[in-house]
N, C-alpha and C positions, 0 to 999 in steps of 0.2 A: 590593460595588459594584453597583448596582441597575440600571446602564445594561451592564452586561458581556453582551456576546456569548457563550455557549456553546458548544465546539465539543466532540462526542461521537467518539470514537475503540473501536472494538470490534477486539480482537486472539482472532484464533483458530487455535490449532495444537495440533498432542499436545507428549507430555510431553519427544518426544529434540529443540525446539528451545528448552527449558524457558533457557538460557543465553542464547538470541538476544532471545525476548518480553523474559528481565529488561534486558537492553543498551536496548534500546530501550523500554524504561517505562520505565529512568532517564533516557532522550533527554527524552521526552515532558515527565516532570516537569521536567525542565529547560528547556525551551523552554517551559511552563506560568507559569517563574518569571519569564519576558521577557515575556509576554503579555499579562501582567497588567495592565501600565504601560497597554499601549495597550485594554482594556477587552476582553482576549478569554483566556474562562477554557476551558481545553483539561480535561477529562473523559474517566480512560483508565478501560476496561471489559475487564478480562483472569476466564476465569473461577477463578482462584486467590483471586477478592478477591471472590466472591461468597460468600454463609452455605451451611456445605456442609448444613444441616437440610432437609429434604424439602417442599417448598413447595406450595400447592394444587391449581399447575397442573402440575406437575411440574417438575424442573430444569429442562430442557431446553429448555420451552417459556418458562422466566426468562429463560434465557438468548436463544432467539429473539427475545424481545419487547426486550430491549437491544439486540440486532443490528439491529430494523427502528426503532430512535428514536437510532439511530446518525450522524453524517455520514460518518465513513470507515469502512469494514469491510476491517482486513488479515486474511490468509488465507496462514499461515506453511506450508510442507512442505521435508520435505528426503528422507525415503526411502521413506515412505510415506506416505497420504491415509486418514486413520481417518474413520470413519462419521460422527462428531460436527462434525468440522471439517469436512465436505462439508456435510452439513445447512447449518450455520450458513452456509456460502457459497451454497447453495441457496437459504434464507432472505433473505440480503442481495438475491443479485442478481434474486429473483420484486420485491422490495419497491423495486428502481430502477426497474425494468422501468413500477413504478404510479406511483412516485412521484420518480423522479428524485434517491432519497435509501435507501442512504448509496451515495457513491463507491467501489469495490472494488479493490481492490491484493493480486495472487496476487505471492506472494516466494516461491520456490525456491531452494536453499541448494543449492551443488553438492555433488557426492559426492566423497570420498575416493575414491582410487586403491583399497583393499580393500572399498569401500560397493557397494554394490547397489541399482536401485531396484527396489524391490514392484514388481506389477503391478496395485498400486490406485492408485497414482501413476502408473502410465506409462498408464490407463485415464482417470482425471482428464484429464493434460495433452493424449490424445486430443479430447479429449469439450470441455475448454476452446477448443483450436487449430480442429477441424473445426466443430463443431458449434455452436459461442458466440462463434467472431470475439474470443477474448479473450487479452488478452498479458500475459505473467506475465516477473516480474522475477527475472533469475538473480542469483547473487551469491555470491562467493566465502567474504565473511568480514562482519563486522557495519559494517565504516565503509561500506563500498558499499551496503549495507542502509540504514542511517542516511541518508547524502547523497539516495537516492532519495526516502527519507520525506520530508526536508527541503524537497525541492524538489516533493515533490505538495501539501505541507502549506501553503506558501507558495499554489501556487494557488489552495487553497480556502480561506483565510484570510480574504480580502475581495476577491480579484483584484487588491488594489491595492500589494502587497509592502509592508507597512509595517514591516517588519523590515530591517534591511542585511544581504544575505548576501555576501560577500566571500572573495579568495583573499589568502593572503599567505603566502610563506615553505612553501608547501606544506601548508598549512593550514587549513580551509572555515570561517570565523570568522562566527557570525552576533550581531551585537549587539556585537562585539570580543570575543566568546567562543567559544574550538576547539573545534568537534563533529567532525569529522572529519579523520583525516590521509592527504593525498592518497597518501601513499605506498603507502596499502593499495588503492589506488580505483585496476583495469588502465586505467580507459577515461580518467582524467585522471594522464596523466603527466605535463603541463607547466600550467601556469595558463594560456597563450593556448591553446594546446587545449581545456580546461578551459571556459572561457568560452563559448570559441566553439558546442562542441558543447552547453553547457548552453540556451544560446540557441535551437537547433536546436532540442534533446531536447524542450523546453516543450512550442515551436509545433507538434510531431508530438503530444505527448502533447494537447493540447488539442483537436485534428484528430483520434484515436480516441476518445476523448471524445463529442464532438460524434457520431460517424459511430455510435459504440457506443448510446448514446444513442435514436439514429434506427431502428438495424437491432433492438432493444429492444423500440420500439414496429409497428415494420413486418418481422417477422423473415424471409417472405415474398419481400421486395422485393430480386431477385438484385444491382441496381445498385449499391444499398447495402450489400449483404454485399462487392461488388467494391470498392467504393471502401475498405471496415473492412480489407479483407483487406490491399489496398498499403500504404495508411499503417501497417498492423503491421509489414506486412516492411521498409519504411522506418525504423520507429520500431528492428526489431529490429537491422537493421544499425549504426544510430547506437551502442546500447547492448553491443553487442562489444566 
């Protein structure tokens, strides 16, 4: 289709959330196979699917240069932060900072009761929280992972939700097709819940956005780091 919209998704995490990237590149692919219709071809970039042969610039910088012609860059950890998946978040968020592109989504996976976290993860989440005003998305299990995707994916889509996403029966049905089952997702237990706080979650998420955005270009400017700072803790409360 010669008029199709492109949208570039870059995933990057080490190998112990190797289970959660495939959940969700089979999400992708499948919301790919709805998007079609309306002229918007979704593009996932995991480095599993890159040529593992030694390229001129080296890997890594392959893989950077996908990251900066990216629109989303997620950024997966669960118990620790390896060197490669920092880079690559490094990467991303120097290249919004210039150019407003790609959008970043930190997911953190909780820990089991016998897990641990590194202390290259608990130095990360420092370094995000104090230093970068950036709010990262916990999540128990993959549909609460998934529904998040959904719902950032939809914002940047065209702003104009051309998709239906809908609740029925317990179930996040986008197009009349179940991606998600509410019963896994602590933060929607009811559908008017549901609803109500997805409406909310948006307009806060849109509101760090914008303020992330600003404190990006002006890092400086205390006002702006104040106003980044409530709408997180705002947004984080919602997300409980």
């Amino acid at each position: 289709m010669s008029n199709e919209r492109v949208v570039k998704i870059f995933m990057a995490s080490s190998d112990e959330l190797e289970v959660d990237r495939a959940k969700l590149g089979n999400l992708v692919r499948h919301l790919n196979d709805m998007y079609r219709k309306y002229g918007i071809y979704i593009e996932l970039f995991q480095w599993e699917y890159f040529d593992a042969s030694y390229g001129c610039q080296g890997k890594q910088e392959e893989y950077n240069e996908k990251v900066r012609e990216s629109d989303m860059f997620l950024a997966f950890f669960h118990k620790k932060a390896g060197e490669f998946t920092i880079n690559e978040f490094d990467v991303a968020l120097k290249h919004f900072g210039e150019t407003a592109k790609p959008k970043v989504y930190t997911y953190v996976r909780d820990l089991e009761p016998e897990e641990k976290e590194e202390d290259s993860l608990k130095k990360f989440k420092e370094r995000l929280y104090k230093d970068m005003g950036h709010y990262w998305c916990r999540y128990g299990n993959t549909d609460t992972m998934k529904l998040h995707f959904v719902l950032q994916f939809q914002l940047l889509e065209t702003n104009r939700h051309i998709s239906s996403l809908e609740v029925k029966n317990s179930k996040v049905l986008l197009d009349n097709q179940p991606i998600v089952d509410l019963n896994n997702v602590p933060f929607a237990a009811n559908n008017d819940a549901f609803i109500s706080m997805n409406k909310r979650k948006l307009k806060l998420e849109e509101k760090v956005t914008k303020y992330r955005a600003k404190y990006a270009q002006n890092p400086k400017n205390t006002d702006i780091r104040e106003e980044l700072s409530d709408a997180l803790q705002e947004l984080e409360e919602v997300c409980k």
